[in-house]
FIMIVO-661575 format. One record per residue (C-alpha): residue number from 1; x, y, z. Coordinates in Angstrom, 2 decimals. Each point is the difference from the previous one (the first is absolute). Last residue first. Layout:
FIMIVO-661575
+-----+---------+---------+---------+
! pos !       x !       y !       z !
+-----+---------+---------+---------+
! NUM !       X !       Y !       Z !
...
+-----+---------+---------+---------+
end
This chain:
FIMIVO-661575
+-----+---------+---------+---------+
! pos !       x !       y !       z !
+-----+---------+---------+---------+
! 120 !   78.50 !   73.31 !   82.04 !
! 119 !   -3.30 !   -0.37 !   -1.74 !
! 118 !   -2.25 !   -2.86 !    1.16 !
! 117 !   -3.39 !   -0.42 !   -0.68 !
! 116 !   -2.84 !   -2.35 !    1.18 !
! 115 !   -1.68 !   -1.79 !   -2.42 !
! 114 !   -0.54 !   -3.30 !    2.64 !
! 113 !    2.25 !   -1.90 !   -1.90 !
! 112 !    2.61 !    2.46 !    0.72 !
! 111 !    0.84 !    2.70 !   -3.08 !
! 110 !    3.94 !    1.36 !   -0.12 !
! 109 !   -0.30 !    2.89 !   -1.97 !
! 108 !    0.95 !    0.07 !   -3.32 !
! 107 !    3.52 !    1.54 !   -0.94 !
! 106 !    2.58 !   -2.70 !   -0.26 !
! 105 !   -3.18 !   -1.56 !   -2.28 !
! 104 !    1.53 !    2.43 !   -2.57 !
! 103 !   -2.55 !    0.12 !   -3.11 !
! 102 !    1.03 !    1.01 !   -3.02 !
! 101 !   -1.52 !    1.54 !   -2.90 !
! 100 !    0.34 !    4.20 !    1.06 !
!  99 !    2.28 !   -0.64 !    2.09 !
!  98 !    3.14 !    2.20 !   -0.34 !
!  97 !   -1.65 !    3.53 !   -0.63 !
!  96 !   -2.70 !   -1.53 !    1.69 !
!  95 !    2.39 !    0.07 !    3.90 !
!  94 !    1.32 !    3.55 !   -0.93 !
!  93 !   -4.50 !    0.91 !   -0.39 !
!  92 !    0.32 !   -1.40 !    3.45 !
!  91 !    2.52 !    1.46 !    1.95 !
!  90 !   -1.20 !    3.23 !   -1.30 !
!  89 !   -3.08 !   -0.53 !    1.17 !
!  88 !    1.06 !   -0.93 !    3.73 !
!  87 !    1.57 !    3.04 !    0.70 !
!  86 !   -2.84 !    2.02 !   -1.78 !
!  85 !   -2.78 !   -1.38 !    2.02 !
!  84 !   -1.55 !   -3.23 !   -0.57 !
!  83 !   -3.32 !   -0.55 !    0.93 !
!  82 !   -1.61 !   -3.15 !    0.81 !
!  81 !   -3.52 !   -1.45 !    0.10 !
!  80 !   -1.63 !   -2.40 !    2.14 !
!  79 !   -2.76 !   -2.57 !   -0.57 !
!  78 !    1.06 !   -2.19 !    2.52 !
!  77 !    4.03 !   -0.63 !    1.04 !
!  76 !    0.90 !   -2.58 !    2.31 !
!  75 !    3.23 !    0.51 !    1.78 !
!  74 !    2.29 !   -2.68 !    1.13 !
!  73 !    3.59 !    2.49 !    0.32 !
!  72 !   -0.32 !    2.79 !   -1.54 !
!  71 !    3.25 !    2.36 !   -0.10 !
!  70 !    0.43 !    4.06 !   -0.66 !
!  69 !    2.15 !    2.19 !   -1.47 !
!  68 !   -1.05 !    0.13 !   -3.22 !
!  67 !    0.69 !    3.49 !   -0.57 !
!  66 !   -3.08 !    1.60 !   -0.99 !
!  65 !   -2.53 !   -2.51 !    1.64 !
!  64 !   -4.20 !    0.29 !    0.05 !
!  63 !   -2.77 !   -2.31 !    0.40 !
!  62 !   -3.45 !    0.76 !   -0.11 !
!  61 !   -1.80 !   -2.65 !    2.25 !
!  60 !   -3.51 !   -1.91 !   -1.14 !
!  59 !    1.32 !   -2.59 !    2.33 !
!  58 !    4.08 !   -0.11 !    1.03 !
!  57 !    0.22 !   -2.85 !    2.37 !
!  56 !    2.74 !    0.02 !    2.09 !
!  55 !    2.75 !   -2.86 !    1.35 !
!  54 !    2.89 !    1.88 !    0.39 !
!  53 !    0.33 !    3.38 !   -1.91 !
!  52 !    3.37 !    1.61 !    0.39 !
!  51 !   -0.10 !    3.59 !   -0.14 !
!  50 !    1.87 !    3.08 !   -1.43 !
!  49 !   -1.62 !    0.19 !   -2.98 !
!  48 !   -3.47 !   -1.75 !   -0.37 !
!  47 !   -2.29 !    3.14 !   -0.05 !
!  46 !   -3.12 !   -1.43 !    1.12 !
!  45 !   -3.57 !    1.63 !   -1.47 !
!  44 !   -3.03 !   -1.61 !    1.59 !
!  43 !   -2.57 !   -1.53 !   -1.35 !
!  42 !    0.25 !   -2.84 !    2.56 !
!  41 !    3.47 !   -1.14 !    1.93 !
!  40 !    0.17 !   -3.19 !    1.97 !
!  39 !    2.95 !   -0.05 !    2.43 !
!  38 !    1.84 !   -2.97 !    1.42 !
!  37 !    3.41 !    1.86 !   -0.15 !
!  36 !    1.39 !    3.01 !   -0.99 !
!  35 !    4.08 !    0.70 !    0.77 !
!  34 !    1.81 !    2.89 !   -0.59 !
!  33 !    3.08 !   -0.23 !   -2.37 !
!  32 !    3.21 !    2.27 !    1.01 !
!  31 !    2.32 !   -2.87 !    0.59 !
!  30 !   -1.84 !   -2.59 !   -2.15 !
!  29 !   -0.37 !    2.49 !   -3.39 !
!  28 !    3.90 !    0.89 !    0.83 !
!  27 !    1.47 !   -3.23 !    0.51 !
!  26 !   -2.25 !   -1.15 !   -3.71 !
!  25 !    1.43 !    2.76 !   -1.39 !
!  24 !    3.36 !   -0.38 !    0.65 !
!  23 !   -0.70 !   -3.48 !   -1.55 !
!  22 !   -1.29 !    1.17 !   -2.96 !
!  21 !    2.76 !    2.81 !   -0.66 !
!  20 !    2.85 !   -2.54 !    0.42 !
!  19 !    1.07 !   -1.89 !    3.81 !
!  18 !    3.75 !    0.11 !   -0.55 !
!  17 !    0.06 !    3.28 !   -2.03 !
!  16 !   -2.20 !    1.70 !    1.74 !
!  15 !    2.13 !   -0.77 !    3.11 !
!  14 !   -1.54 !   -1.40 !    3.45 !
!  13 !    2.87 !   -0.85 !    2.37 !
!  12 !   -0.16 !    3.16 !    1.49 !
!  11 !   -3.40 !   -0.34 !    1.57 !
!  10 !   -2.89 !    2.19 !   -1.85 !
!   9 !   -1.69 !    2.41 !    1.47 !
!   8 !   -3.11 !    0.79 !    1.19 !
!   7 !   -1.95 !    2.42 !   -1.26 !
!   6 !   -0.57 !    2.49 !    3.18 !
!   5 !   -3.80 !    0.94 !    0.82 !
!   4 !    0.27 !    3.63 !    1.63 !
!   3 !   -1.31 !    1.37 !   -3.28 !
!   2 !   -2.47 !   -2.17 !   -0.55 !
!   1 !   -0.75 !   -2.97 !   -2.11 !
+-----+---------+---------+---------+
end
C-alpha cells in the first residue's frame, strides 16, 4: 500500500465489541484485500499477505505469509512449499502448546471434490 492509499474506515455501527477480533478481521482482510484471479503461478515465490487468491494454481510455488492476512478461495496447490515468518510462527508453536493430540476439523481447509482449496 502506499502512502497516498487511505485504509478505509469503518462505519459507526461497527464496534469491536459487537463484531469480536475475528470478525473485525475478516472487514478488514476484505476492505484492504486485493484481488488475484485465474492465475497460474510456476516456481515462483508469492507472498500471500495482503491478497485474496481466487481461483489460482500455485505449481512448484514458494509460499510465504507473516500475518495471515490473506484468503484462498478454489486454489490448487502442486508441489509447493510454505514459509512462515515470525508472525505466523508464533501463532503456531501457541496453537501445539494446546494440540499436540487433537485434531480441530474447525481448522482444515475447506477441500472441493475437485481438491481445490479454500481458506477464508
Amino acid at each position: 500500500m502506499s502512502p497516498s492509499d487511505k485504509i478505509p474506515e469503518l462505519p459507526e455501527s461497527f464496534s469491536t465489541t459487537a463484531l469480536g477480533l475475528s470478525g473485525l478481521a475478516a472487514v478488514l482482510l476484505a476492505s484492504l484485500a486485493r484481488n488475484v484471479e485465474n492465475r497460474y503461478y510456476k516456481g515462483q515465490t508469492i507472498s500471500l499477505d495482503g491478497y485474496t487468491f481466487r481461483n489460482c494454481c500455485f505449481h512448484n510455488c514458494n509460499l510465504e505469509t507473516d500475518n495471515g492476512t490473506f484468503a484462498i478461495v478454489s486454489c490448487t496447490f502442486i508441489n509447493c512449499n510454505v514459509r512462515f515468518g515470525p508472525n505466523a510462527i508464533r501463532i503456531i508453536r501457541l496453537w501445539n502448546v494446546f494440540n499436540v493430540n487433537q485434531q480441530w476439523p474447525f481448522f482444515n481447509p475447506l477441500v472441493a471434490p475437485d481438491g481445490a482449496i479454500t481458506i477464508e
